[in-house]
C-alpha positions as CSV (number, residue, x, y, z in Angstrom):
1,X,0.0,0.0,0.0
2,X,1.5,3.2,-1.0
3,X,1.2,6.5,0.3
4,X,-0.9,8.6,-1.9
5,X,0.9,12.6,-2.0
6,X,-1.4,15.8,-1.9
7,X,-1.3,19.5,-2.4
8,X,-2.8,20.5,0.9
9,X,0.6,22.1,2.9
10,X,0.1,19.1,5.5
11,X,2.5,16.1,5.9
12,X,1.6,14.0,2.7
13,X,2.2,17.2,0.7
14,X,4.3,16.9,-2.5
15,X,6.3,19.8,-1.4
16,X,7.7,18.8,1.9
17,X,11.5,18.0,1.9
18,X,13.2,15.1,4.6
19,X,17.0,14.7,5.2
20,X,17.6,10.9,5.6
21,X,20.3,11.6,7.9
22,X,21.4,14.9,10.2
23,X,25.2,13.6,9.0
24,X,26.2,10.4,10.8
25,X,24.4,7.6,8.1
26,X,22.1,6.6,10.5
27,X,18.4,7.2,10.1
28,X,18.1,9.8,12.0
29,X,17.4,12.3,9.7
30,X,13.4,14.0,9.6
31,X,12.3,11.9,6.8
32,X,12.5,9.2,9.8
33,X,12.1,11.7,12.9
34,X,9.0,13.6,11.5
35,X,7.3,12.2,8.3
36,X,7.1,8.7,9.4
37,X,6.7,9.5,13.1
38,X,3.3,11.4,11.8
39,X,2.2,9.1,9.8
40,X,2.8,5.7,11.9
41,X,0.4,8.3,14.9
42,X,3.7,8.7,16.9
43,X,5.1,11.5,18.9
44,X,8.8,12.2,18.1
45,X,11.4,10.4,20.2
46,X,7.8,8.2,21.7
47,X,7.5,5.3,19.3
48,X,5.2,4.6,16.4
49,X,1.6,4.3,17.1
50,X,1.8,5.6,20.7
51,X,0.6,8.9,22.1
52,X,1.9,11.4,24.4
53,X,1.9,8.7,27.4
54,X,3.6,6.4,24.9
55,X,1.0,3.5,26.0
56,X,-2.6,4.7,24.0
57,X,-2.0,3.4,20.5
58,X,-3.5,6.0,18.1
59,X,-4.3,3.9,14.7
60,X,-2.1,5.8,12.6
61,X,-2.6,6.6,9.0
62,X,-5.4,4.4,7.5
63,X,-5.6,2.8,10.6
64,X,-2.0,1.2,10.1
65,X,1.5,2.1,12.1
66,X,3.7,0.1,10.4
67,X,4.7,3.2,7.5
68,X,8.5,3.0,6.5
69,X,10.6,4.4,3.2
70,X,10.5,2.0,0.5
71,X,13.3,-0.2,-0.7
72,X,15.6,1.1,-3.8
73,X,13.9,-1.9,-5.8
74,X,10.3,-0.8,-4.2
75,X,10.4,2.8,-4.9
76,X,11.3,1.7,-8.6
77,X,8.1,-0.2,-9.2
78,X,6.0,2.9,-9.2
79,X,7.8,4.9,-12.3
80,X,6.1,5.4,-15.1
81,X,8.6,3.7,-16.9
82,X,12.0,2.8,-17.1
83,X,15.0,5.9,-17.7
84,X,14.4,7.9,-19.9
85,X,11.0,8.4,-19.2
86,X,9.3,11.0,-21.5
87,X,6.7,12.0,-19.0
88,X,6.8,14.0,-15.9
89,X,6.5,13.5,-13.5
90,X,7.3,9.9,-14.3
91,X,4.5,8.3,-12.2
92,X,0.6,7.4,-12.7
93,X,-1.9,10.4,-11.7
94,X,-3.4,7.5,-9.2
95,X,-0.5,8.4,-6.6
96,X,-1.4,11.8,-6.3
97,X,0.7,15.2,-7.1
98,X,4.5,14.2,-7.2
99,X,7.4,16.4,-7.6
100,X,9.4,15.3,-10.8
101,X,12.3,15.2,-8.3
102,X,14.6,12.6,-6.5
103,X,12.8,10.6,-4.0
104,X,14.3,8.6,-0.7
105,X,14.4,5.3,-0.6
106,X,15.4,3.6,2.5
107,X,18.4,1.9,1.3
108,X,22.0,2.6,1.8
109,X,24.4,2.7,-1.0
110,X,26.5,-0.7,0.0
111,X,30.1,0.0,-1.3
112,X,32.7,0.3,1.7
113,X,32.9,3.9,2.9
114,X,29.8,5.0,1.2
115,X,27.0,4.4,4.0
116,X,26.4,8.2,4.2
117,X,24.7,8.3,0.7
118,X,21.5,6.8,0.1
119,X,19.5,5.4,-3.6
120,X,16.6,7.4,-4.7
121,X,14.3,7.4,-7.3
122,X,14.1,10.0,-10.0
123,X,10.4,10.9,-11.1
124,X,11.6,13.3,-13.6
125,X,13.8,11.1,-15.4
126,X,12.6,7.4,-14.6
127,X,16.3,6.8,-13.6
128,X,18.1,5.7,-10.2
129,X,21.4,7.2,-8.0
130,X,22.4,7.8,-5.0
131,X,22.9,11.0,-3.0
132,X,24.5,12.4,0.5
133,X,21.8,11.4,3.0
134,X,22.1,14.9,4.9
135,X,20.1,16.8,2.1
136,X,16.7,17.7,1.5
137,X,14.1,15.1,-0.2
138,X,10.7,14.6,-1.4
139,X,9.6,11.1,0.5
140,X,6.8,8.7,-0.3
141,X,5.7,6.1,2.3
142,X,5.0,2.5,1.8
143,X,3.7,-0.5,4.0
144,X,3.7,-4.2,3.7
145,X,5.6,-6.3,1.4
146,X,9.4,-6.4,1.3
């Protein structure tokens, strides 16, 4: 199930920006701390799916707290089509307004040395790289599979 993006200035908005990291690789970054706290009915630095008390479960969004960045390999299966892709953004209409911009994936480029860059998914291009986790990304949320 994916997350479907909006227009609406709140946190599924197509404009909002998430580091992956604040510098040290780890997920630690908003796209972890804020976005997915929101959406899995958290409180930042609580847990997922816990209120203020961190005990009352709140249902999170669509009733479901288990939200997380897709894979490299997930976040691919929604393009339009494969690089180059001649529309853009290069995604079905059925997601919802999307920036034709690089999007976080959860995964961690895997070469020796290179932990603090991290694979997203281009939906103005149709393409894949990777990029230093500490900047500023559109995010779209996923749960189940893997």
């Amino acid at each position: 199930m994916w997350e479907q993006k909006s227009d609406d200035g709140r946190v599924h908005d197509k404009d909002n920006l998430y580091g992956w990291s604040t510098g040290s690789g780890l997920p630690d970054g908003t796209a972890f701390t804020d976005f997915l706290t929101q959406l899995n009915g958290g409180v930042t630095g609580v847990g997922n799916c816990a209120s203020a008390d961190a005990v009352t479960e709140s249902g999170g969004f669509l009733g479901h707290c288990d939200w997380r960045l897709p894979s490299a390999a997930e976040l691919q299966t929604i393009l339009l089509a494969p690089y180059p892709c001649a529309a853009s953004p290069c995604i079905d209409p059925v997601f919802g307004p999307t920036q034709a911009d690089g999007y976080w994936s959860a995964t961690t480029h895997s070469f020796p040395g290179y932990s603090i860059f991290g694979w997203i998914a281009s939906f103005a291009s149709g393409g894949a790289a990777y990029d230093s986790k500490t900047l500023s990304r559109s995010v779209r949320a996923v749960r189940g599979g893997l």
